[in-house]
C-alpha positions, 0 to 999 in steps of 0.5 A: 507578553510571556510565552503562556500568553502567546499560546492562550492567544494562538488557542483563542484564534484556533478555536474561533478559525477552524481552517486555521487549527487545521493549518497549524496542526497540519504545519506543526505535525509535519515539521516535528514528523520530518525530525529523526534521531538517528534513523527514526522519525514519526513522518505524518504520524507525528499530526496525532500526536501533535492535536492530542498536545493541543486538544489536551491543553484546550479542549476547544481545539477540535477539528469537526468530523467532517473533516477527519471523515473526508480526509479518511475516505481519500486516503482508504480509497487512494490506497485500494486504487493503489493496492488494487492490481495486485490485492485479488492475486495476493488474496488467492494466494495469502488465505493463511496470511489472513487467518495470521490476522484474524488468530492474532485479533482473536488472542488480543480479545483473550488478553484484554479479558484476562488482563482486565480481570487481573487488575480488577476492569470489568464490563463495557470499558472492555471493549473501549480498551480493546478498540483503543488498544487496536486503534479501532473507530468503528470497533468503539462505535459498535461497542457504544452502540450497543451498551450505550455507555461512555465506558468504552469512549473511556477505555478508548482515548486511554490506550489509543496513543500507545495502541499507535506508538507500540504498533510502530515499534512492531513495524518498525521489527517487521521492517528488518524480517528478510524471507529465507531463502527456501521461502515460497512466498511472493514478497520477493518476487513483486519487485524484481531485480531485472537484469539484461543480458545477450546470450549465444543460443547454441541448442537446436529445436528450441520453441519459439519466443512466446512459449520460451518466455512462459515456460519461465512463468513470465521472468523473461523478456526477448528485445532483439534477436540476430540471425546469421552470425559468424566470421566475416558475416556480422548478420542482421539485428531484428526485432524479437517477436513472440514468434521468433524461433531461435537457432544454433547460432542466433544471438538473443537479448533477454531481459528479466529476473537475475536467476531465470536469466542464468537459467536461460543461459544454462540451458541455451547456450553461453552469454555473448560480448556481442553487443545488441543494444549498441547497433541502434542502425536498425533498432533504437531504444527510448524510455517514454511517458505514458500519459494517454488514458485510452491506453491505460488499464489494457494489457500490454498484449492488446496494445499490438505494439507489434503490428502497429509500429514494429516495437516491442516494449521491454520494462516499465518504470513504476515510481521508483520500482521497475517491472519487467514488459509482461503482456497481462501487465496494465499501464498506468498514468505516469510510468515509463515505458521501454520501448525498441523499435525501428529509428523512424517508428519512435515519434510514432510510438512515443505519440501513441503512449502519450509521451507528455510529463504534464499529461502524466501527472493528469487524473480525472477528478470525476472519476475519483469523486464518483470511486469516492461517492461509491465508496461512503455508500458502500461504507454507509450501508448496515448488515445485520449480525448474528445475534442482533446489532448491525456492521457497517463498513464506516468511511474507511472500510466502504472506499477502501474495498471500492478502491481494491475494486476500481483498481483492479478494474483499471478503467470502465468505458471511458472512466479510467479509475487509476491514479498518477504517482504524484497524485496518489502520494498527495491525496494518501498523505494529505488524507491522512494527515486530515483524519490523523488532526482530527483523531488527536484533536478529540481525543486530547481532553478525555486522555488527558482527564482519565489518566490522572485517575487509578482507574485510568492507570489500570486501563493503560497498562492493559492497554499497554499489554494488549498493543504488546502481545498484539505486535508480538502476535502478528510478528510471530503468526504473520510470519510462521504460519501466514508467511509475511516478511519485511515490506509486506508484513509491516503492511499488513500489522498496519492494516490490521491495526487499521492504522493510517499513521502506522501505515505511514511510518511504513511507507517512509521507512521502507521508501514508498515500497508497494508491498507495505501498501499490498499488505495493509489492503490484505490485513485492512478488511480482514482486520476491521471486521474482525475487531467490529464483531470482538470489541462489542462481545468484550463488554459482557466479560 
């Protein structure tokens, strides 16, 4: 038996057990996604690649929409549950960043007439070329709806790969934009360097604690105070609550930003040697589990760690990130929590957050199915548009705005919408990496079959075109006049290609960093309506 008989045998197997197509695309993808060459490899992305090779050479080989539409709406769901805390205050602050996208999708229409009518392209195959150069389902789906033509599937399954693959070569420069240093942009300020340091407070008539700490917006933290240092007198380490004023010779420990520490200490007084945090006679540190959901999705302040255990909790370890103990900052299942209090109070706290690793890694599975049940009615529902013709969100847009909703809700009742580290990685990869199989694995066939003919070429190069002036596009805008940089800005081309795969080259990239993610729940919604109202007005052209 020689090789081609092999691959006509696995083929014949595949078309006759789907779960078994699934499992290879699934296996092959991901192997080939976890090769680099040098410091580039394509990570889940490579599962759409892989099932357009395996559709192309049996067009048998598909995997049913159910599938690809379930593994869509846990990934856009996961994503907004993830995005959600931090999506609302981003929006108030980012509306330029919003208009970056909807100028940049708004001079890709413009591309894709101009070039078409260059190379001799007219007509409904327009809108497939945009759609497909935009990688835009629902943009296709609109456009066939309202021509009733196969043109646009056409011009779709031509351009959709490069529609991929040129977006990450854009995010792939986006990656390595750093903000300047005079930027007025919070991309660097969502992950924080934090710092610990002990200061001498030499100033009189200081406010107390709490009021300090605002006046800092919120970049520092006090974990202890010691009172009455001098010569012969070593003083008392206490606690260092809100209402704690300092005094000429009290010694604090502060936790937070790098720069607003210095500026603490150029305005109170000098760093001190005197270590704090190596007097754990009276006050011990511990970092515990969280993994209690009544605790969850509740601001750290309504917790009363204080008045309850005598504690304070100073830093909260998110994934791989570290977030200064705020008092509007919610917990979430599985991060880890800093926490001083008395030796004898420990056990007690570490009770009341859970302290549990198995416990951590818990989530409710009613919970993500009824976010999930809201999210496809949502995307099920039609709004008319101007004109004549309907928009709905589709599977990817309706959970992910319930997701960005839940998230930011934190929990209703009993119902705690968040999600675990682990589990959010695990259901966003495999979600994806379902409707990644079965976008290639349909698309394979009619790719293969329009390219060889001179029309197919044409439809390429102006697809080519417009993915290329689209990532230059967002590069330029995004950046100038929307303000994005690095992390964020790669998440937001993702999302306003309204690409799982580019989203995932990102988040591989740049290591899971939560601001690729914000950035395409800023770009997503935006982006899908923007292209759902241009790609059906292209085929008039």
């Amino acid at each position: 038996m020689n090789i081609l008989d092999l691959l006509h045998g696995l083929s014949d197997a595949a078309a006759e057990e789907p779960l078994l197509l699934l499992a290879m695309l699934l296996a092959v993808g991901g192997a080939l996604g976890s090769l680099k060459i040098r410091s580039f490899s394509l990570g889940p992305a490579a599962v759409l690649f892989t099932a357009l090779a395996f559709s192309a050479f049996d067009e048998r080989l598909k995997i049913s929409r159910e599938v690809g539409v379930f593994g869509l709406a846990v990934f856009a769901f996961v994503v907004g549950i993830g995005a959600g805390p931090s999506f609302f205050n981003a929006v108030r602050a980012g509306g330029k960043a919003l208009v970056a996208v909807v100028a940049t999708l708004t001079i890709a229409g413009a591309i894709t007439v101009g070039a078409s009518h260059a190379l001799g392209l007219s007509g409904p195959l327009l809108s497939g070329i945009y759609a497909g150069a935009l990688t835009n389902t629902p943009a296709l789906a609109a456009a066939t709806q309202m021509w009733q033509s196969d043109l646009p599937t056409v011009g779709y399954s031509v351009t959709y790969l490069f529609g991929v693959l040129g977006m990450l070569i854009g995010t792939m420069f986006a990656l390595k934009t750093q903000a300047p240093a005079s930027a007025d942009d919070d991309d660097q300020a969502i992950a924080p360097q934090l710092d610990t340091a002990t200061v001498r407070i030499e100033k009189s008539g200081l406010e107390n604690l709490e009021a300090i700490s605002a006046r800092y917006a919120n970049t520092i933290v006090f974990s202890r105070i010691m009172r009455g240092d001098r010569p012969g007198h070593p003083g008392v380490v206490d606690l260092a609550t809100d209402d704690a004023i300092p005094e000429p010779g009290d010694i604090v420990t502060v936790i937070g930003d790098v720069e607003r520490i210095q500026e603490f200490v150029s305005e109170v007084g000098h760093l001190s040697t005197v270590a704090l945090t190596l007097d754990r006679s009276s006050l011990d540190y511990r970092r515990i589990a969280v993994s209690n959901p009544a605790i969850c999705g509740i601001p750290l302040e309504d917790l009363k760690l204080v008045r309850k255990f005598g504690a304070t909790a100073t830093r909260v370890r998110r994934a791989d990130v570290e977030l200064l103990a705020t008092d509007d900052l919610t917990l979430q299942i599985g991060d880890r929590v800093r926490v001083v209090a008395p030796p004898a109070r420990l056990k007690e706290v570490a009770k009341f957050f859970g302290d549990s690793e198995k416990g951590a890694q818990a989530f409710s599975l009613t919970a993500l199915a009824l976010g999930l049940a809201l999210g496809v009615l949502l995307g099920l529902l039609e709004f008319p548009l101007p004109g004549g013709g309907q928009f709905a969100l589709g599977m990817a847009g309706g959970p992910l705005v319930v997701g960005l909703i839940l998230g930011r809700i934190g929990r209703t009742g009993q119902i705690l919408w968040s999600l675990p580290l682990s589990a959010s990685t695990t259901l966003n990869h495999l979600g994806m990496m379902l409707f990644l199989a079965y976008a290639g694995s349909n698309s394979g066939s009619a790719l293969a079959d329009a390219i060889v003919t001179p029309t197919g070429w044409r439809v390429l190069i102006v697809g080519l075109v417009v993915t290329s002036v689209t990532a230059v596009g967002h590069l330029i805008i995004g950046r100038l006049f929307g303000g994005f940089y690095g992390a964020r800005l790669a998440g937001m081309m993702a999302g306003a290609q309204t690409q799982p795969a580019v989203l995932a080259y990102a988040n591989g990239r740049s290591n899971d960093d939560p601001r690729v993610n914000l950035g395409y729940a800023l770009g997503y919604p935006v982006g899908m309506i923007t292209k759902v109202l241009i790609a059906p007005l292209l085929g008039r052209f």
